[in-house]
Every structure is written in C-alpha cells, then in structure tokens.
PAZATI-532161 format. One line per field, with one value per residue (C-alpha): chain; residue in one letter; z, y, x. Coordinates in nm, 3 decimals, always signed. Layout:
N
ch: A, ...
aa: a, ...
Z: Z, ...
Y: Y, ...
X: X, ...
This chain:
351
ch: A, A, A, A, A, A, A, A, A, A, A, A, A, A, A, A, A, A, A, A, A, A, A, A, A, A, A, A, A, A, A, A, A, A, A, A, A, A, A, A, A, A, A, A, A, A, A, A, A, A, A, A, A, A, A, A, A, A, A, A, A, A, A, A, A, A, A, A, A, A, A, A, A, A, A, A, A, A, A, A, A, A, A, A, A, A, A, A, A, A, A, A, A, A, A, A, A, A, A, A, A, A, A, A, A, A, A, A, A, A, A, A, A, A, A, A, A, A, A, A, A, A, A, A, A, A, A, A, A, A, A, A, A, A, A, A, A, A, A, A, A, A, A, A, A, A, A, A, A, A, A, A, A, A, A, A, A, A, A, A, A, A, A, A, A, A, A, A, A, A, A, A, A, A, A, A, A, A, A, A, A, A, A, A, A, A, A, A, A, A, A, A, A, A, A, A, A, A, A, A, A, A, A, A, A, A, A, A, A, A, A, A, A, A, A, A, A, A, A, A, A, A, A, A, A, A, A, A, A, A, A, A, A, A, A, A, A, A, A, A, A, A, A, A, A, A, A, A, A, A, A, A, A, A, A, A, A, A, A, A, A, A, A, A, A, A, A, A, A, A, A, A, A, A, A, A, A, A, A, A, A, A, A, A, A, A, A, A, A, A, A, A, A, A, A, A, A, A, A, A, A, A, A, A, A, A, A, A, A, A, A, A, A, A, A, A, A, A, A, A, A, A, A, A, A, A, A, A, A, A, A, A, A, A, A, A, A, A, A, A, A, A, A, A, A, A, A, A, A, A, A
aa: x, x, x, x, x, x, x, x, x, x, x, x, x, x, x, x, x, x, x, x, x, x, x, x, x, x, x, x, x, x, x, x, x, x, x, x, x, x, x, x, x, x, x, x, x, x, x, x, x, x, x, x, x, x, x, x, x, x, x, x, x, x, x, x, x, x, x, x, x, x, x, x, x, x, x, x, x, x, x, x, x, x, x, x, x, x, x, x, x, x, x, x, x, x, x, x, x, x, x, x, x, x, x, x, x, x, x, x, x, x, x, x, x, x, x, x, x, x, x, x, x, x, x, x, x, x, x, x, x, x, x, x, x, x, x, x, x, x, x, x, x, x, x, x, x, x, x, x, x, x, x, x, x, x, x, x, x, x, x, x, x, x, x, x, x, x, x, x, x, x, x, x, x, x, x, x, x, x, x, x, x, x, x, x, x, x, x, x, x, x, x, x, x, x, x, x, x, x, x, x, x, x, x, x, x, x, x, x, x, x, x, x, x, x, x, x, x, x, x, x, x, x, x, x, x, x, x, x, x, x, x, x, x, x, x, x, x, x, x, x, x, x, x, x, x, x, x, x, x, x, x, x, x, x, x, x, x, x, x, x, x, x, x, x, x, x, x, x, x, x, x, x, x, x, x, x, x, x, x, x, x, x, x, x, x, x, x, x, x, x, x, x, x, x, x, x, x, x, x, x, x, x, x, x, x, x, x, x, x, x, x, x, x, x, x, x, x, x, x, x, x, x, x, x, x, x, x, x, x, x, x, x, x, x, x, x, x, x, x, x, x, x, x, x, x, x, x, x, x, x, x
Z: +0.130, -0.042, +0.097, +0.394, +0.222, +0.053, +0.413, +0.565, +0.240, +0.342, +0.645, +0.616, +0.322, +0.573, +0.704, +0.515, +0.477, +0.178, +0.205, +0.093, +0.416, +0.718, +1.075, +1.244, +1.037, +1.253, +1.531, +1.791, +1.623, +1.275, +1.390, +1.553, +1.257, +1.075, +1.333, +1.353, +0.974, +1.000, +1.266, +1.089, +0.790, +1.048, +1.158, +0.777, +0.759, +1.041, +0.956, +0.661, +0.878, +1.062, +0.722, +0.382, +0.105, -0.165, -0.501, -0.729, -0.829, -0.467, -0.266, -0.510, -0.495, -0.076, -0.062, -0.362, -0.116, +0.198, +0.010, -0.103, +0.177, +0.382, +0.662, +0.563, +0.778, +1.101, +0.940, +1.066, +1.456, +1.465, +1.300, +1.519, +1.839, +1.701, +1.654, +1.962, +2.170, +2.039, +2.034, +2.421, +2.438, +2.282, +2.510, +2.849, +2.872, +3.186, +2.987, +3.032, +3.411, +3.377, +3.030, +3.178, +3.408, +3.072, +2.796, +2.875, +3.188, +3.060, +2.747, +2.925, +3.155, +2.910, +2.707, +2.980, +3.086, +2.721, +2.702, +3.040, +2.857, +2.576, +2.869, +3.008, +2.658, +2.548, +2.863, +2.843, +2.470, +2.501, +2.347, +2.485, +2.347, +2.428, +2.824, +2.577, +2.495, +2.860, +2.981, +2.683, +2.582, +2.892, +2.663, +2.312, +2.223, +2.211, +2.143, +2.305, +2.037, +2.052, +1.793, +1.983, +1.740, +1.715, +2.117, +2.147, +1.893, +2.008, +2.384, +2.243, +2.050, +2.383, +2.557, +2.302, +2.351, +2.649, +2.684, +2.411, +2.687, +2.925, +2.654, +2.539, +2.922, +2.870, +2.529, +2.540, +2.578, +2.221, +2.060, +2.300, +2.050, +1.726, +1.899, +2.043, +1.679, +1.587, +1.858, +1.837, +1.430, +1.485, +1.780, +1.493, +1.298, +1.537, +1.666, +1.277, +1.261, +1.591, +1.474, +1.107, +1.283, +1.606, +1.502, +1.310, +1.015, +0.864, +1.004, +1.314, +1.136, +0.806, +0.962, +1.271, +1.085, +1.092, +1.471, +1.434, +1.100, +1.292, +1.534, +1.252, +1.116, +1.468, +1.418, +1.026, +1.056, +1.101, +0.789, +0.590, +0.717, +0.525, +0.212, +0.171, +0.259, -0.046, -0.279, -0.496, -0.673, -0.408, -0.222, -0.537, -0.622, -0.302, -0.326, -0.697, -0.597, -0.261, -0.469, -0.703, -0.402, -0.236, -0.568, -0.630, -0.314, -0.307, -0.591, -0.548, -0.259, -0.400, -0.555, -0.370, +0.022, +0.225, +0.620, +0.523, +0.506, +0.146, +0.299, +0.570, +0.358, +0.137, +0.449, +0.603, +0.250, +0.276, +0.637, +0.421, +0.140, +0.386, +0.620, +0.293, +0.183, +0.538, +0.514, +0.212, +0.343, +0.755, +0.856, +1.120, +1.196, +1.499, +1.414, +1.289, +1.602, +1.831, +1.616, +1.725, +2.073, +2.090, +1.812, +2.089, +2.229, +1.899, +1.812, +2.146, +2.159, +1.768, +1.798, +2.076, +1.890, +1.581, +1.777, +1.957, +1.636, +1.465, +1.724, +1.725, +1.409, +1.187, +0.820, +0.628, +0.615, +0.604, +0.900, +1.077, +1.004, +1.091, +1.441, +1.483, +1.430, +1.671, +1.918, +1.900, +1.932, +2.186, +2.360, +2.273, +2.456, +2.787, +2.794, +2.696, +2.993, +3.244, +3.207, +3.193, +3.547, +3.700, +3.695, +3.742, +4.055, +4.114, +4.106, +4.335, +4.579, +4.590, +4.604
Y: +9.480, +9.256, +9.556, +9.386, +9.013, +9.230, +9.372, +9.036, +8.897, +9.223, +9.100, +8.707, +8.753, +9.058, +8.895, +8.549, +8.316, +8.073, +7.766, +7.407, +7.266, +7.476, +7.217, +7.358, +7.386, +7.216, +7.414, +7.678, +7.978, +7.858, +7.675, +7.998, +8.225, +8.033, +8.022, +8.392, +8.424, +8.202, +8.338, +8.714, +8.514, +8.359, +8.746, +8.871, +8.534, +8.636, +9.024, +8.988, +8.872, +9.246, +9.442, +9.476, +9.463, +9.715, +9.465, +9.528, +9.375, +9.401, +9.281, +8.998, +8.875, +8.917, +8.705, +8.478, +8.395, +8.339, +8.119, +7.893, +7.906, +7.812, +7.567, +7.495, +7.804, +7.606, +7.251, +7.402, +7.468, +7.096, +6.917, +7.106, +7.020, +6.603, +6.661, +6.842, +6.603, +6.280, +6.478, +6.552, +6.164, +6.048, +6.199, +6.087, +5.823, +5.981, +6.259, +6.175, +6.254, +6.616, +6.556, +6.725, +7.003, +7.119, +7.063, +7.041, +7.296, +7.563, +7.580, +7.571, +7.825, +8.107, +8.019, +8.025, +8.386, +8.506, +8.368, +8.575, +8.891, +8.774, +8.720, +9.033, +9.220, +9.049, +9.166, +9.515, +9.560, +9.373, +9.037, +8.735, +8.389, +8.037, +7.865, +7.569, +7.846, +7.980, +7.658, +7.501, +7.799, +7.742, +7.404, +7.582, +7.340, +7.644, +8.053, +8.333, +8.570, +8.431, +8.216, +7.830, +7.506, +7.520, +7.514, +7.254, +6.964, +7.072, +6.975, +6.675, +6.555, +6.585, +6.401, +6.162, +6.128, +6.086, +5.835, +5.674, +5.688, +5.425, +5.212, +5.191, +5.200, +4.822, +4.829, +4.779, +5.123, +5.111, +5.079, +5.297, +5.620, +5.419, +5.296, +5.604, +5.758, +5.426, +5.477, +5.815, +5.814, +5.531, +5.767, +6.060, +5.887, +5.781, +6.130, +6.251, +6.033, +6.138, +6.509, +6.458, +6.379, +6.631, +6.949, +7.202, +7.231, +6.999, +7.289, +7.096, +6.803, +6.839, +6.943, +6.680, +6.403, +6.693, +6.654, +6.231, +6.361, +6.537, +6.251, +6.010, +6.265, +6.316, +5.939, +5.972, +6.307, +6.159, +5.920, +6.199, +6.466, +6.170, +6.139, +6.557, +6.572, +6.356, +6.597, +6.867, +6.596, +6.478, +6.754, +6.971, +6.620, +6.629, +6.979, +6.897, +6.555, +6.684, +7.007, +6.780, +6.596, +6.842, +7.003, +6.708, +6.626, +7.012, +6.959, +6.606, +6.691, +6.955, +6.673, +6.338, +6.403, +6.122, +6.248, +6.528, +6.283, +6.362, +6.714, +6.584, +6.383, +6.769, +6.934, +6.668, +6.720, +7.088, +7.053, +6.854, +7.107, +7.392, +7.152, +7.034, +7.442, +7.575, +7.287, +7.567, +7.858, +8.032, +8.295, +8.470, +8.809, +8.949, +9.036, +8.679, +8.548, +8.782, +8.670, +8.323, +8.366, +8.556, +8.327, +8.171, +8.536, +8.650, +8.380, +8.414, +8.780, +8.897, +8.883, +9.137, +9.442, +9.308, +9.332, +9.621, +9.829, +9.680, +9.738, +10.136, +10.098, +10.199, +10.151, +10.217, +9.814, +9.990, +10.184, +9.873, +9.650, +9.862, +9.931, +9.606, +9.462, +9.683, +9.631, +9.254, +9.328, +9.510, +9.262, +8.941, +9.124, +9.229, +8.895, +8.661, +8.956, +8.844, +8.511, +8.485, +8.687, +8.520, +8.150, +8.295, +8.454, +8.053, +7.900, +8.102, +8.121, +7.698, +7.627
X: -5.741, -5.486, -5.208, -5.262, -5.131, -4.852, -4.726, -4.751, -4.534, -4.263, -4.270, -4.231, -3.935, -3.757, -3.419, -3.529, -3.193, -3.191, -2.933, -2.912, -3.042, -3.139, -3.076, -3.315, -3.633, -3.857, -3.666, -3.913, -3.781, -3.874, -4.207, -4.325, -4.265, -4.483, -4.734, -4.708, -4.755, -5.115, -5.223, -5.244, -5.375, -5.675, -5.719, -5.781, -5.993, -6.223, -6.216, -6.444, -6.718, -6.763, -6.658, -6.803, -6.558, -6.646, -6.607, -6.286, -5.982, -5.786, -6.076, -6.158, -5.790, -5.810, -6.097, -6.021, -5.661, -5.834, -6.092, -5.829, -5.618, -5.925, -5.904, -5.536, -5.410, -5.440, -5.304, -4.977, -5.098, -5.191, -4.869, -4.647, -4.830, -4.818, -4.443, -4.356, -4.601, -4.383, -4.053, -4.107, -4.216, -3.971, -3.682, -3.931, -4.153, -4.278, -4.385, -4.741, -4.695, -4.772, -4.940, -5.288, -5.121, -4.897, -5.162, -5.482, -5.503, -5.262, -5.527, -5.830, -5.710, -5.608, -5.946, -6.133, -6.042, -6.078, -6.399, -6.460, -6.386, -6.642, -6.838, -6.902, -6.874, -7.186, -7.304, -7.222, -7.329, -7.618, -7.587, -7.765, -7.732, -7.894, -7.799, -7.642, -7.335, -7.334, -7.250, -7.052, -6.875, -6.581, -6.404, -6.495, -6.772, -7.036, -6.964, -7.082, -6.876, -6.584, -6.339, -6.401, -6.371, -6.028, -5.999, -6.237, -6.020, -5.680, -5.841, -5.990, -5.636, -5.440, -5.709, -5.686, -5.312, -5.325, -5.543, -5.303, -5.071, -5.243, -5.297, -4.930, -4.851, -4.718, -4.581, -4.173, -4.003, -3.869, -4.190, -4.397, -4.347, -4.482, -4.793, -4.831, -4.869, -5.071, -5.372, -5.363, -5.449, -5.677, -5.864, -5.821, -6.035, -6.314, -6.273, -6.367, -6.660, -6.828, -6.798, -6.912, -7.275, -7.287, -7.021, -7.208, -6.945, -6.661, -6.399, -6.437, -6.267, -6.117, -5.766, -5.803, -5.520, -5.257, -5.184, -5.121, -4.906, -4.766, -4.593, -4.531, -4.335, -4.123, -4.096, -3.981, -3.758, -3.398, -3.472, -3.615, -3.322, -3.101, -3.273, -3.297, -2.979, -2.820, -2.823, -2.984, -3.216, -3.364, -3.441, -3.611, -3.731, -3.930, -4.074, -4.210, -4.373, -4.486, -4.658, -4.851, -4.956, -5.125, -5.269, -5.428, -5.549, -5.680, -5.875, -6.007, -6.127, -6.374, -6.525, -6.477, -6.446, -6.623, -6.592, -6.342, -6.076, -5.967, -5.944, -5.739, -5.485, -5.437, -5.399, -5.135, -5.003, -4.990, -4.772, -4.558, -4.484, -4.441, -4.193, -3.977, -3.976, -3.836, -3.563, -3.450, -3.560, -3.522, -3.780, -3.591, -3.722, -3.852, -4.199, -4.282, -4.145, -4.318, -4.642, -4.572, -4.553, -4.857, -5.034, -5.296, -5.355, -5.436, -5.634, -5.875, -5.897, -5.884, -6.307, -6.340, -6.247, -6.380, -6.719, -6.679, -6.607, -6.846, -7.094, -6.986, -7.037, -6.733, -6.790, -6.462, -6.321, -5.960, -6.029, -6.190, -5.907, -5.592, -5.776, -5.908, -5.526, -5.372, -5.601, -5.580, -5.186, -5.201, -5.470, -5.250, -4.930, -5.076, -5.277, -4.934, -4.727, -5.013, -5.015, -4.642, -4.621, -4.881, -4.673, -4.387, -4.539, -4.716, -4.364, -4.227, -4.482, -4.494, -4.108
C-alpha cells in the first residue's frame, strides 16, 4: 500500500515551484492543493477499516504514516476556514449578514443529501442502526455509515463565530476582528470541555484550536509576511524553531495531554510548519487543485463504495482501494457538478 503515498508524493512535487518567498501562499490555489493532498491522505486513513493489510515492510510503513499523521490531516481544513472566516471579516463587518445562509446552510445541505445516499444504502444492503443515528445523523452528531465528526465541529465553530459576532456587535470597528478571534478561542475552549465528557472519542476535539489559530493568524500575517521576508535567516530560522515546536508538542502530548489541548497546541503547531514551508514552496498542479475543490465531496462520499465493496465482498486490499478511489472520484465530481448547477439554476430563477 505505501505505492499509493509514493503516487500521491509524484503527484504533490509534479509542477512544484521553489522561490525565496511565494505572495500568495495562503492564496485559494495554494490552500486547496493542500486540502486536496489531506483529503486523499483521510481516504487511505479510512480505507484500512474495510481492508486487511497482509503484514510486511510496505504495509507496516502505510500504516506506521497514517498512525503518525493521525488527526493532524484535518488541522489544515480547520486553520484555513479561521483565516478565511476573519479575512472575509476583516474586509466587511457586515459579513455576519449572510454568515448562516453561506456557512452553516451550504454545509448542512450537501451533508445532508450525502447522508441521504447513506440512507437508503443501509437500506438496500440491509443495515439498521439505533433511532438515536436516524435522527442525529442529518448535523453529523450520530452515523448511519457515513464519515460525521468532522461535519458536526466545523458546524459547531461557525455557530460559535457567529454568535461571536453579536457579542462583538458593539465593539469599535477597529477592534471588532481581534475580539472576534478572542471569544471565539475562549468558546474553543468551552466547546473542548463539553465534548471531552459527551463525544465518544478525543477526534472530536483534539484539532478544535486550529480554526481560532486560524484567525489570529489572518490577524498576525502582514507582521509575519515582514519578519520572513528579511532575509534568509529568518525565514530558515522559522522553519527550524517552528519544527522543534511541533516535535515536541507531538511527543509530549503522548504523555501529558489534559482535554486534548496539548494535542491541539501540536496540531496549531503543525498548521504553522506547513504555512511557513508553502511561503518556500507553490503546489500548482491541476490534480491537487481539482482534489481541493472536491475535498468536502470526497470526504462525505469516500464511505459508500468503501461499503458497498466491502459488502460484495472483494478481498484483494489493492483491488479494493484502486476501485474504491475511483469511485469516490467519480462520486465527488458529479456530486460538486450538481450542486454547482443547482445554485446556479437558484440564482437565476430568484433575480
């Protein structure tokens, strides 16, 4: 299996540019090549629930590189969301307006038709579950087969920002966007706490900080774009201190994680590392963008072909996980086309 991590490497380093600085590294095309490369990387996560990995050298270093990469591969999905969220703010203060209509609704909506398709797939192959999922699987808080915690806290941060909004709703304009950042970290936290004692795991909260990282550093960038930019010391500087940051933080938290925040502090750490690398080095190639775009599709549909072939019962994990990917592919691009047609088709009708 670890052919599959060598493609994906091919694939991220394929029309790579290295420079001194690179403008636009927290730019959409750079942000969604990355989120195209995780997203694959969440796909060979969840494939090794549905296959079994004969044991040698190549399957031992797949699975020893998931292990460690671990909840870390969707740090990224929250930190740009913070950052894009304050960005946005930053340029409107009425962004709030149509907060819930952009956010919140756009994500229930295209989760709440995938989980229709898990829906009647459970259905069809047989599958029942307990009324708790049927009726808490629609905002990600229960399963009926499908992929649903990550759903679930990306709805909760946005309703946590924007009730951050109405309390900042008086705050002087030029402060708004740091005690937006403020409230929202301090609502983080409780948000942590609450989970730690009714989520079933601590992947429901050990990446949660990442989104409020996320805005301070939207609030931080132009100072930090000055201190990179000085010279060659600081900027390798930064990499090497920012690396022993979050290799310590990886490994204390191992050992000393009270409420996952240790965890959270190495994954904020690990946004950081990535962000300061891409200020040296540009993905730009089509497939990682195309990955990006398609990152949520791929991340609500991957499970129904996983099942399905499972279910039909194909053995061979190489087999499995070639189909399974193209399926999911395929899946992500008719469901992203659909979507994309059907609001086109909205605006036009209501103008």
């Amino acid at each position: 299996m670890i052919i599959f991590f060598i493609a994906l490497i091919l694939i991220v380093v394929w029309k790579a540019r290295f420079g001194s600085f690179h403008e636009d590294y927290m730019g959409k095309s750079q942000t969604c090549a990355l989120k195209g490369l995780f997203a694959v990387i969440i796909v060979f996560s969840h494939l090794r629930g549905y296959i079994s990995l004969p044991s040698n050298i190549y399957n031992d270093a797949f699975s020893y590189t998931i292990n460690f990469i671990g909840q870390l591969m969707v740090a990224l999905f929250f930190f740009y969301s913070g950052f894009g969220i304050m960005k946005s703010y930053e340029k409107n203060n009425d962004y709030q307006k149509g907060f819930i209509k952009k956010r919140v609704v756009k994500v229930l909506v295209e989760f709440d038709v995938a989980v229709l398709l898990y829906l009647i797939l459970s259905l069809i192959i047989g599958s029942y579950y307990d009324w708790s999922n049927y009726v808490f699987c629609w905002i990600g808080w229960k399963s009926i087969g499908n992929s649903n915690w990550f759903v679930f806290v990306i709805l909760l941060l946005y309703v946590i920002t924007y009730l951050s909004f109405f309390v900042i709703k008086r705050v002087k304009d030029i402060k708004k966007p740091l005690y937006l950042a403020i409230i929202t970290t301090i609502l983080s936290f409780s948000a942590i706490i609450v989970l730690r004692f009714v989520a079933e795991g601590s992947w429901w909260y050990d990446t949660i900080l990442c989104y409020a990282f996320g805005m301070w550093f939207a609030l931080i960038k132009e100072n930090f774009d000055a201190f990179i930019k000085r010279g060659k010391k600081e900027h390798w500087g930064t990499i090497a201190v920012v690396t022993v940051l979050f290799v310590a933080l990886y490994f204390i938290a191992g050992r000393i994680n009270p409420f996952a925040i240790t965890y959270n502090m190495c994954a904020c750490a690990f946004c950081l590392l990535i962000t300061v690398l891409t200020t040296k080095v540009k993905l730009d190639n089509v497939i990682l963008k195309w990955l990006g775009i398609h990152s949520f599709a791929i991340y609500v549909l991957q499970r129904i072909p996983m099942i399905v072939l499972h279910k039909v019962g194909i053995a061979n994990p190489y087999v499995f996980s070639i189909i399974a990917i193209i399926i999911t592919m395929i899946m992500a691009y008719a469901f992203v086309k659909i979507f994309a047609i059907t609001r086109k088709k909205i605006n036009v009708e209501t103008k």
